[in-house]
C-alpha positions as CSV (number, residue, x, y, z in Angstrom):
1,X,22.4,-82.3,55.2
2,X,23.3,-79.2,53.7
3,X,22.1,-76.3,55.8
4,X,22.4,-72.2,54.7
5,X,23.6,-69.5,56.9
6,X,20.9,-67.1,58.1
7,X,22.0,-64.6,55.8
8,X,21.9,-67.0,52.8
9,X,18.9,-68.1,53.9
10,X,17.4,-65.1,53.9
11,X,19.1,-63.8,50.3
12,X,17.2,-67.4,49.1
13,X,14.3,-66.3,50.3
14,X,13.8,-62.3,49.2
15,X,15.5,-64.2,45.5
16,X,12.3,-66.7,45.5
17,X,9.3,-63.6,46.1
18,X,11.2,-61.4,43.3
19,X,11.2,-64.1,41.5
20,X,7.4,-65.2,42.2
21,X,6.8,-61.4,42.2
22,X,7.9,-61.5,38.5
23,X,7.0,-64.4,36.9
24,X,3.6,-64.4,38.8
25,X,1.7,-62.1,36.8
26,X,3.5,-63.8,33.7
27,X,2.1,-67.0,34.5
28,X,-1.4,-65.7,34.7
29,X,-1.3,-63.5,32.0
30,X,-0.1,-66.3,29.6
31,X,-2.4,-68.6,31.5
32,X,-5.6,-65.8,31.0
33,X,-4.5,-65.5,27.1
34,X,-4.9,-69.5,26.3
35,X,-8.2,-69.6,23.9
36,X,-10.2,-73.2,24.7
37,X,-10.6,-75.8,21.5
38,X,-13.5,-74.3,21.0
39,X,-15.3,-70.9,21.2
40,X,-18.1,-68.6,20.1
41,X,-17.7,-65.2,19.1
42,X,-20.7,-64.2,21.2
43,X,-18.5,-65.3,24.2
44,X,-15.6,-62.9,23.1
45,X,-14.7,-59.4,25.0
46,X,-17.3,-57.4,26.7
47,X,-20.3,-55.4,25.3
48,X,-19.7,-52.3,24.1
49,X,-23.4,-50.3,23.6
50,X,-22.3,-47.0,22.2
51,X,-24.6,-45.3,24.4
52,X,-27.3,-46.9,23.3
53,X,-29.3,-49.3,25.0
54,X,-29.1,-52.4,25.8
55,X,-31.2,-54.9,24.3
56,X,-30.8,-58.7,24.3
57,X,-27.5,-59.9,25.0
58,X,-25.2,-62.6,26.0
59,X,-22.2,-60.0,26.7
60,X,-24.6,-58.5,29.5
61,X,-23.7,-61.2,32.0
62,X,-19.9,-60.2,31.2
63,X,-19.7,-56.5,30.7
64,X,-17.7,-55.6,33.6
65,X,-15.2,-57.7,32.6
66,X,-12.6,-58.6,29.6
67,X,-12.1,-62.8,29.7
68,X,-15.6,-63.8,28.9
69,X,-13.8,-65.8,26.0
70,X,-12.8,-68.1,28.5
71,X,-16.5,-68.7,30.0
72,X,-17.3,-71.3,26.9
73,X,-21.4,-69.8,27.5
74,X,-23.3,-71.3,24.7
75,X,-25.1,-68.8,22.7
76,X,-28.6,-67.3,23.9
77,X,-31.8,-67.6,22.9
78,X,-32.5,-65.6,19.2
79,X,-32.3,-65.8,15.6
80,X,-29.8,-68.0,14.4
81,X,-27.2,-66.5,11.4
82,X,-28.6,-69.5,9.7
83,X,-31.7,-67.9,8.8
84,X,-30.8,-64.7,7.8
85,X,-30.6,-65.8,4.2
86,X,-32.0,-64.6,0.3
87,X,-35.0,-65.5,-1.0
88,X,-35.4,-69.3,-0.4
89,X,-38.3,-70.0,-2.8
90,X,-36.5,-67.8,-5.8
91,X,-34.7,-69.5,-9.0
92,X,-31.3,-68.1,-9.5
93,X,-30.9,-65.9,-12.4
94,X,-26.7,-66.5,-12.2
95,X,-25.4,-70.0,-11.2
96,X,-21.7,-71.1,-11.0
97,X,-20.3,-73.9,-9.5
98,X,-16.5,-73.5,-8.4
99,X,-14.0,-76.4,-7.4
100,X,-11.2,-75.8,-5.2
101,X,-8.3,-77.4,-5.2
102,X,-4.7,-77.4,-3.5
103,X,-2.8,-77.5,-6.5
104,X,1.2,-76.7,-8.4
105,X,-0.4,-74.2,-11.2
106,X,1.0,-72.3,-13.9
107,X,1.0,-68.3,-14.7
108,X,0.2,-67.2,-17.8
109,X,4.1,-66.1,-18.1
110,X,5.0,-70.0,-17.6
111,X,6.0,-69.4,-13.8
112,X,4.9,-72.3,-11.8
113,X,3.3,-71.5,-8.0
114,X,2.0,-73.9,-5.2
115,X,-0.9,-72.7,-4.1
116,X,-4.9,-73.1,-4.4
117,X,-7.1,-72.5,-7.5
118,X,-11.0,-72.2,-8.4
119,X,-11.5,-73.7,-11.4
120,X,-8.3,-75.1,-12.0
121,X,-7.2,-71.6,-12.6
122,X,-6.0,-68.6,-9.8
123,X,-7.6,-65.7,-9.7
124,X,-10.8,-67.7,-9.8
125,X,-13.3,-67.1,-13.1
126,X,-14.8,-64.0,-12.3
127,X,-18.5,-63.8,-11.8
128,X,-20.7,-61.7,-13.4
129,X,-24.4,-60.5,-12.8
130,X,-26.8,-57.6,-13.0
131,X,-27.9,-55.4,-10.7
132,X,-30.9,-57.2,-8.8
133,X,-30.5,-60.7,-9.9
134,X,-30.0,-64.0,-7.7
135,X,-26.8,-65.1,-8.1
136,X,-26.0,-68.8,-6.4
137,X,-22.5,-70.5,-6.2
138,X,-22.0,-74.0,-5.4
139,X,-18.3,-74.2,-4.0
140,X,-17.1,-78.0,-4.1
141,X,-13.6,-78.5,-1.5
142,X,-12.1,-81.2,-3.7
143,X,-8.7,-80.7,-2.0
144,X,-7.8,-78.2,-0.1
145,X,-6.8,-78.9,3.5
146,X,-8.4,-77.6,6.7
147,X,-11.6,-76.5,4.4
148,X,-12.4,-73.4,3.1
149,X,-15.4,-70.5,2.7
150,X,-16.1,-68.0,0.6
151,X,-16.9,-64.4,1.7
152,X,-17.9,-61.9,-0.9
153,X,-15.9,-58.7,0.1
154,X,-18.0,-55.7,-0.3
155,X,-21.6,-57.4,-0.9
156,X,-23.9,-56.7,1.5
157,X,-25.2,-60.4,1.4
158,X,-27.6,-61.7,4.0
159,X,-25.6,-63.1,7.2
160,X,-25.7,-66.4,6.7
161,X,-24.2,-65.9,3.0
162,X,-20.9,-64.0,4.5
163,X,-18.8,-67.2,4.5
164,X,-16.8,-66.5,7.7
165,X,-15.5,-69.7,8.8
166,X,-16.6,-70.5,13.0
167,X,-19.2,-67.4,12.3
168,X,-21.6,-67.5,9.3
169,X,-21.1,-71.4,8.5
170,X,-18.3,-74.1,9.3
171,X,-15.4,-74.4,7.0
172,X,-15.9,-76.8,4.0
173,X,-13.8,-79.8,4.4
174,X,-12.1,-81.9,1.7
175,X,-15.3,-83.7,-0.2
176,X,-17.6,-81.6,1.1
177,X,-19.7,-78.3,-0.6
178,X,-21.9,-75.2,0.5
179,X,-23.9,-73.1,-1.7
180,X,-24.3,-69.3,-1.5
181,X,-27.4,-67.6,-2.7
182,X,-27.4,-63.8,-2.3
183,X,-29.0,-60.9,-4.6
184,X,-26.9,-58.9,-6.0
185,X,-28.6,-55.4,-5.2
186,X,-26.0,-53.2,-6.0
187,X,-24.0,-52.2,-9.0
188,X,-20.2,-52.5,-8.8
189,X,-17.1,-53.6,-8.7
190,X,-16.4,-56.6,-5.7
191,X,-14.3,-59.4,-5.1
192,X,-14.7,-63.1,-3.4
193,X,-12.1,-64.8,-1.2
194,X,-11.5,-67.6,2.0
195,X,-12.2,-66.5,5.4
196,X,-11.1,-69.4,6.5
197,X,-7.3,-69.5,7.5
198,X,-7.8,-66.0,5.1
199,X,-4.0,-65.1,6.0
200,X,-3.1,-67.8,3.7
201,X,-5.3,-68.5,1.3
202,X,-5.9,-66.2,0.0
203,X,-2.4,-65.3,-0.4
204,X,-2.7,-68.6,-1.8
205,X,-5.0,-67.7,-4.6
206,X,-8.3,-68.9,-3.6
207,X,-9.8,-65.2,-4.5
208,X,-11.8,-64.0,-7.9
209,X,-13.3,-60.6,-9.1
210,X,-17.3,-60.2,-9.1
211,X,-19.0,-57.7,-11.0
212,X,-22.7,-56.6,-11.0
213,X,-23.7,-54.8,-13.9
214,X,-26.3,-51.8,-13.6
215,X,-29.3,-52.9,-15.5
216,X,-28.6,-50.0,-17.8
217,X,-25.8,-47.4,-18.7
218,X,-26.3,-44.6,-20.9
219,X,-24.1,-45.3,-24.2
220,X,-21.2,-48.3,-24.6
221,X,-18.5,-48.6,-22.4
222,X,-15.7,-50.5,-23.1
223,X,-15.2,-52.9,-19.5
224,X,-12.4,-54.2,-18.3
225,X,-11.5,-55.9,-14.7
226,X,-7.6,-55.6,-13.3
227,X,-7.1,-57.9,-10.7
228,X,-4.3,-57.3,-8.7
229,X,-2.4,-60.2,-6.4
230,X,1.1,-61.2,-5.9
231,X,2.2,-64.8,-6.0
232,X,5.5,-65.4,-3.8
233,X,6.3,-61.9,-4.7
234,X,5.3,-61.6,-8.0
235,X,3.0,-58.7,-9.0
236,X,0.4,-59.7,-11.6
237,X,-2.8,-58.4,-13.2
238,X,-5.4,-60.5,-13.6
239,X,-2.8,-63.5,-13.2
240,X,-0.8,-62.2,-16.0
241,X,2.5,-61.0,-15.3
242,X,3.6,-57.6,-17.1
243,X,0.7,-55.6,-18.9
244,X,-2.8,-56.8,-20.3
245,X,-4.0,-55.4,-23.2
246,X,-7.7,-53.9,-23.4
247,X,-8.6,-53.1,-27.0
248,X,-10.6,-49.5,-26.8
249,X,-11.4,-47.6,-29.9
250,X,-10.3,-43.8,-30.9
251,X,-12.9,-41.4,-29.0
252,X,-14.6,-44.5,-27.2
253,X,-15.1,-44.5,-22.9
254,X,-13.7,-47.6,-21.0
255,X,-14.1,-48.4,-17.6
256,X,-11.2,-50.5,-15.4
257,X,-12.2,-52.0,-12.6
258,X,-9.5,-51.9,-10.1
259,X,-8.9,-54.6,-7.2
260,X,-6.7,-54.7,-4.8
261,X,-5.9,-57.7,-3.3
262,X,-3.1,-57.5,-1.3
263,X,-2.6,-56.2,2.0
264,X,-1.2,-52.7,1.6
265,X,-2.1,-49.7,-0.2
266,X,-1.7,-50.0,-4.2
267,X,-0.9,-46.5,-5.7
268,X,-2.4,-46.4,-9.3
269,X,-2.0,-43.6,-11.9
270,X,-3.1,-42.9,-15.7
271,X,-1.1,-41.8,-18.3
272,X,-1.7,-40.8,-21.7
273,X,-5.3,-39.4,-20.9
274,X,-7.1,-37.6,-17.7
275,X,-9.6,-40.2,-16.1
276,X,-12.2,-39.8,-13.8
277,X,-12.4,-42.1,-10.0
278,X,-16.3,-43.0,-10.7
279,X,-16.6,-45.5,-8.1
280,X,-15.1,-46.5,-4.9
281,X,-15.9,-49.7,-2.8
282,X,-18.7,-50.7,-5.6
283,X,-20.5,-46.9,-4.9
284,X,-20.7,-44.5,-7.8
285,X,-18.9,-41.0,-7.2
286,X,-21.1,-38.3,-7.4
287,X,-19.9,-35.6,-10.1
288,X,-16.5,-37.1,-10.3
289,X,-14.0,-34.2,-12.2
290,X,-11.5,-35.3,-14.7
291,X,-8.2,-36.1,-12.5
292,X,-4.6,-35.2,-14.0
293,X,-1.4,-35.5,-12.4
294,X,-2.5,-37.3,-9.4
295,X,-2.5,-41.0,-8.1
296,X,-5.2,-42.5,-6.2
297,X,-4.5,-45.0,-3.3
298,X,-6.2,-47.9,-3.3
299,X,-6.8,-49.4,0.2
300,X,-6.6,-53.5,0.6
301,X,-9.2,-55.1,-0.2
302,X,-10.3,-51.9,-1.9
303,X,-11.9,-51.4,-5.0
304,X,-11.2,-48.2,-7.4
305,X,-12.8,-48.0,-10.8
306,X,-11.4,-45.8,-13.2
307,X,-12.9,-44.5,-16.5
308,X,-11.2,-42.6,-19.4
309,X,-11.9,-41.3,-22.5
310,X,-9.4,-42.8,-25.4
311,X,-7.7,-40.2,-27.2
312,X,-9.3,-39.6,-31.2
313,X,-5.8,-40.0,-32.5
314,X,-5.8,-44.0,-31.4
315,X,-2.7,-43.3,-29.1
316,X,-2.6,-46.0,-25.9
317,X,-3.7,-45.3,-22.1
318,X,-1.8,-46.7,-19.3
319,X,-3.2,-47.3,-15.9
320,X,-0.5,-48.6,-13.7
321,X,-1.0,-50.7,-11.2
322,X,1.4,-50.1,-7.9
323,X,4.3,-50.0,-10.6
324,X,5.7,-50.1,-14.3
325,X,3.2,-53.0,-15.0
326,X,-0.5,-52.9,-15.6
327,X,-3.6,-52.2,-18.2
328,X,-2.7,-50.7,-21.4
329,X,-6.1,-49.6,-23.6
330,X,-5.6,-49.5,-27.3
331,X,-6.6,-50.2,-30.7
332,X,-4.1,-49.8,-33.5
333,X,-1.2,-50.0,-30.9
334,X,-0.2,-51.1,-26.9
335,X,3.4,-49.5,-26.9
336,X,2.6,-47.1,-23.8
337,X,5.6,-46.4,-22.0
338,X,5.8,-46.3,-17.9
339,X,6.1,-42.9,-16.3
340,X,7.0,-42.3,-12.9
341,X,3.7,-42.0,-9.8
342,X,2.8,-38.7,-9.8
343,X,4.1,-37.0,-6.5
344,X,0.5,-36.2,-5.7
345,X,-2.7,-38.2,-4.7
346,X,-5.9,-37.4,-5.1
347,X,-7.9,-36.8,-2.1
348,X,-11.7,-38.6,-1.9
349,X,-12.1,-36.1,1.0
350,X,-13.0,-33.5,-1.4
351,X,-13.1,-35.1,-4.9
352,X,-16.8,-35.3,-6.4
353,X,-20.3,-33.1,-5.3
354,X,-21.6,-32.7,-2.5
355,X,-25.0,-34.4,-2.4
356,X,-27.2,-35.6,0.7
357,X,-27.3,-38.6,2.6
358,X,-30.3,-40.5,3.3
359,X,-29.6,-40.2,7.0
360,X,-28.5,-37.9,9.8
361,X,-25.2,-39.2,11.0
362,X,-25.6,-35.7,13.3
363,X,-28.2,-37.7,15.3
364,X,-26.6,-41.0,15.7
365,X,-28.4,-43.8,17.6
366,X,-24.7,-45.3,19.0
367,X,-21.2,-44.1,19.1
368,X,-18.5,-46.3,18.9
369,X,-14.3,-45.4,19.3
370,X,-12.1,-48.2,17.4
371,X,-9.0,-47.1,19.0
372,X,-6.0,-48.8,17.1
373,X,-3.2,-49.6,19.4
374,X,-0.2,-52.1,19.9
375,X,1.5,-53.7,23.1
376,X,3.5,-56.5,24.2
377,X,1.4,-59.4,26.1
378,X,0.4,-63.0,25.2
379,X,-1.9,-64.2,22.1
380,X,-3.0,-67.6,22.9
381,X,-0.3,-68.3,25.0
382,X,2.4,-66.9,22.5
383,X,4.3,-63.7,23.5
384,X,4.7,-60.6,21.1
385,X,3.9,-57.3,20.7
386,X,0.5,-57.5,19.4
387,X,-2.6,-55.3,17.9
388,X,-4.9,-54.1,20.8
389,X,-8.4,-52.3,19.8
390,X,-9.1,-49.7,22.7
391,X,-6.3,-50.7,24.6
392,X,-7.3,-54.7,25.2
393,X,-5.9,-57.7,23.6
394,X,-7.7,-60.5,21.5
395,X,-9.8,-62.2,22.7
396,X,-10.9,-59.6,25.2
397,X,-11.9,-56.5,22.7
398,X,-15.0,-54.6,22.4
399,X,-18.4,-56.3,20.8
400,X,-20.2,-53.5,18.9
401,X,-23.5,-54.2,19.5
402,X,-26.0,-52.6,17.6
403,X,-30.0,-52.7,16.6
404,X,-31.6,-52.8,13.5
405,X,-32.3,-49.5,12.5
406,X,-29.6,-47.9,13.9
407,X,-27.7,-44.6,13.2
408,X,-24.2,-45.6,14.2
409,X,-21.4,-43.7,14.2
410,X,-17.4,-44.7,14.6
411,X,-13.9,-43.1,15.1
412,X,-11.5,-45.8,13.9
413,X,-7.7,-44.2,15.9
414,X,-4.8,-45.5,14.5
415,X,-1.7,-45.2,17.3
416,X,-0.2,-48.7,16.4
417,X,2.8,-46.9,14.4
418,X,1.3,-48.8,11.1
419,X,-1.8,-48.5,8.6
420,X,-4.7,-50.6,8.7
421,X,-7.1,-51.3,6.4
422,X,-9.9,-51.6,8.0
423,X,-12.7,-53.6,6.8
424,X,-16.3,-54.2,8.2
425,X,-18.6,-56.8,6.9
426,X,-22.2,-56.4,5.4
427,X,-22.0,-52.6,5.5
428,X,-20.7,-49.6,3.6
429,X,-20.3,-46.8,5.7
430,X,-20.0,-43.0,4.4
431,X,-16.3,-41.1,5.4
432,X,-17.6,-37.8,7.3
433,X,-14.0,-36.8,8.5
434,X,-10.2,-37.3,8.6
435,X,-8.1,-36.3,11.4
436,X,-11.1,-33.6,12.1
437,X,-11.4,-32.3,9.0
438,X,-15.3,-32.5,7.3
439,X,-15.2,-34.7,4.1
440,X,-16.8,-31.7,1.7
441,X,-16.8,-33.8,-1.7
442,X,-18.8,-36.6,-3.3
443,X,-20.5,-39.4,-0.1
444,X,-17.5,-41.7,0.0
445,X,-18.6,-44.4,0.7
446,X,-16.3,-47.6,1.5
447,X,-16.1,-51.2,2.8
448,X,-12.3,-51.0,2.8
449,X,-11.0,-48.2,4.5
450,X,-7.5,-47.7,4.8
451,X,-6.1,-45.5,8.2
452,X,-2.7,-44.9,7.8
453,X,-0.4,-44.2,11.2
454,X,-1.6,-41.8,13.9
455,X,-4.6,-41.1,11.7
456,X,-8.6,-40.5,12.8
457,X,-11.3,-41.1,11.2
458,X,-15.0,-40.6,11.8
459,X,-17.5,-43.2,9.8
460,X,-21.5,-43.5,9.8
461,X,-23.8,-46.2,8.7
462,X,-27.1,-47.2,9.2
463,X,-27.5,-50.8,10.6
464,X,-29.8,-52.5,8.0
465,X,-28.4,-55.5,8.0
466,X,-29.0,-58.1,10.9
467,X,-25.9,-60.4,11.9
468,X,-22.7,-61.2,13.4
469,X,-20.2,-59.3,11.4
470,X,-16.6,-59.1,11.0
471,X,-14.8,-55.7,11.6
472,X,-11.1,-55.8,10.9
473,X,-7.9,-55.2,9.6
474,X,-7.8,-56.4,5.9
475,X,-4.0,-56.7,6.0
476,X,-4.9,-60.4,7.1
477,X,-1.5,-61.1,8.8
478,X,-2.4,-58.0,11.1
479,X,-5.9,-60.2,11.5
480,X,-4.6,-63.3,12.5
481,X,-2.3,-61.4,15.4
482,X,-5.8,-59.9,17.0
483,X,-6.9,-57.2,14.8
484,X,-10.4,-58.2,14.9
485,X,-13.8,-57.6,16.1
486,X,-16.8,-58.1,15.6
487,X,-20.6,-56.3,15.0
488,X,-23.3,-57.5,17.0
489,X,-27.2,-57.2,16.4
490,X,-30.1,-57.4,19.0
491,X,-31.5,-60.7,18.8
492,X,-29.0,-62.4,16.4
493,X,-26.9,-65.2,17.7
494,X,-24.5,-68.2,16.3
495,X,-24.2,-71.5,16.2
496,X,-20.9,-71.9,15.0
497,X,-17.3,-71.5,17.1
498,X,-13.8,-71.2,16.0
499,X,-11.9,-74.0,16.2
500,X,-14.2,-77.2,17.4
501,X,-14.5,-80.2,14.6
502,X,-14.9,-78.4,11.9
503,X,-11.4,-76.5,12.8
504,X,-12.8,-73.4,12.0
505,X,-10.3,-70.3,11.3
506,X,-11.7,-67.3,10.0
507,X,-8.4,-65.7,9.9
């Protein structure tokens, strides 16, 4: 038998506890990161009150600790997402039906790309309604594997209508169909896209435009959508590579709706003419000035629509679109050269008037900090340097949990060393600072909000709108490593869980 020396023995010994020492908390911090098959987001994190108090909860049997994700509770008594719904007993003014299919497809430019399409066409049709009518989609899975939702980014549709996959409804498998049925109660410019397995397809092209009309505009307006995605790396507008051409007459107004799809801020710039930024996030800007020599940044996910006044000699306007490409307006000719971004961007801090809010976000009913961050650790057993929101690691983040009614107020902290755009369901919220500084210019109002590195800023809204809603970073990658929480309101629970049979996976 082979026996050690003392000395070796001991040396074996003190090499065994380091060892145990290190891997130890390893082991039980990958062990503690493993998510089950299946789980609700009412189990996730720990309850986070803003000060406010506490009212019905399942995260009150967990608040004093972070890995309730793990406790697979079942969600408490309340009102279900599922009935949180429009007007059941109303005909829809707007019906579309869309089929989705995984599909090879062809760009208008003759470039071929793998991906998913609505219609047998990527972007999807784009949907159109006026301001307060019913507008009802029937979306049929025909082939696209794992299933697929539909969320409509920047509506404030009832919860059940927010098509969040493991949230709001299960993913639609292959064969399978949901219909959405929302009112479209506000004017604007807004967009529809998966949240389920969002990271990819919507990169995918399973995304469209929606615009709601206001039921009436002083004098004609010449309308125009600019869609922008990239496919495999290729920028286009509208699903056109290189420019699209919007005819406009001499002296006439036209209106380009701007979209950003992708995950990053899109610059945009006008030449040829000054414009005017008249709505952000599907919000009208109050007294918005004409704008020269400036670019506007366009958040993901955001929405910018720009309008201009053609010049009476019939010359072109360019708007580009994050580079030489984009919409060219015209009549009797589209030869509108690229110019350079101008070195300067316009600030929605302090662009527009001043006008008051229908709230005081100086009294607010809850405070919440979303404080940006990044460390190593384990996601789901896999180890990386990953997003953290006030210092804690998905699944074990704060649960904002709110009640109807409430004036809340948030400082989204960025300290991760990259921008997010941060998004938050069924809610626009009104910008009140950056980095300290008061916003002094038109309400800006946004869904999609983008906070570059080592910025602050301080966001109000009042909760109107009962449901479990997403909160998180629009660059869906950044998503799908942690970025993500959630809104919580009194009384409102979910059936649904990520993962389980219907392989749900909102991000």
């Amino acid at each position: 038998m082979l026996r050690h020396p003392p000395g070796g023995r001991v040396r074996l010994i003190v090499a065994c506890a380091a060892t145990v020492a290190v891997l130890g908390p390893l082991i039980w911090l990958w062990q503690d990161s493993l998510l089950p098959e299946a789980y609700s987001v009412m189990d996730m994190g720990y309850a986070d009150y803003g000060g406010g108090p506490h009212g019905s909860s399942q995260h009150e049997a967990h608040s004093a600790g972070g890995a309730s994700a793990h406790a697979g509770h079942g969600p408490a008594a309340g009102r279900d997402v599922t009935r949180l719904t429009a007007d059941a007993g109303r005909q829809a003014d707007v019906s579309v039906s869309l089929v989705a299919r995984k599909q090879r497809f062809r760009l208008s430019s003759g470039r071929e790309f793998d991906g998913y399409t609505l219609n047998g066409q990527s972007p999807g049709p784009v949907i159109k309604a006026t301001e307060g009518q019913l507008v009802q989609v029937r979306l049929i899975n025909e082939s696209v594997p794992g299933g697929i939702t539909l969320h409509w980014h920047g509506v404030d549709v009832p919860n059940a209508e927010d098509g969040v996959a493991g949230v709001t409804q299960d993913a639609v498998g292959v064969g399978k169909e949901f219909t959405y049925r929302f009112i479209a109660d506000r004017a604007g410019t807004f967009w529809y896209h998966s949240h389920q397995m969002s990271h990819e397809q919507v990169r995918g092209g399973l995304l469209g435009a929606l615009v709601v009309e206001p039921g009436s505009r002083k004098g004609e307006v010449t309308d125009a959508v600019a869609l922008v995605h990239l496919y495999n790396g290729v920028r286009t507008v509208n699903g056109r590579e290189g420019d699209v051409h919007v005819e406009a007459a001499p002296g006439a107004r036209a209106r380009v709706r701007v979209i950003n799809t992708e995950y990053g801020v899109m610059p945009a710039w006008v030449s040829g003419t000054p414009y005017r930024l008249v709505a952000v996030d599907g919000t009208e800007i109050n007294g918005p000035a004409p704008v020269t020599g400036k670019a506007l940044a366009v958040a993901a996910g955001g929405r910018a629509d720009i309008e201009v006044t053609m010049p009476e000699d019939g010359s072109p306007v360019r708007i580009h679109l994050g580079g030489p490409a984009g919409v060219v307006l015209g009549s009797r000719s589209y030869d509108a050269p690229a110019v350079p971004r101008p070195a300067a961007t316009l600030d929605l801090l302090t662009y527009g008037t001043r006008a008051p809010l229908a709230f005081d976000p100086g009294k607010p009913d809850r405070r919440f900090e979303y404080d940006v961050g990044r460390r190593p650790g384990f996601l789901d057993g896999v180890p990386g340097v990953w997003w953290t929101i006030n210092g804690h690691l998905y699944p074990d983040v704060p649960m904002f949990h709110v009640a109807e009614g409430d004036v809340v107020r948030m400082r989204i902290s960025n300290h991760s060393g990259e921008g997010h755009p941060m998004h938050l369901h069924g809610h626009h919220a009104v910008v009140l600072s950056r980095d300290g500084v008061p916003a002094t210019g038109s309400p800006w109002w946004v869904d999609s909000l983008e906070v570059g590195a080592d910025e602050s800023y301080e966001i109000a809204f009042v909760a109107d709108n009962p449901g479990v809603w997403m909160d998180h970073c629009h660059n869906l990658p950044h998503a799908s490593e942690g970025l993500v929480t959630h809104l919580m309101y009194e009384g409102v629970t979910t059936r649904f869980t990520v993962g389980g049979s219907a392989d749900n996976e909102p991000e």
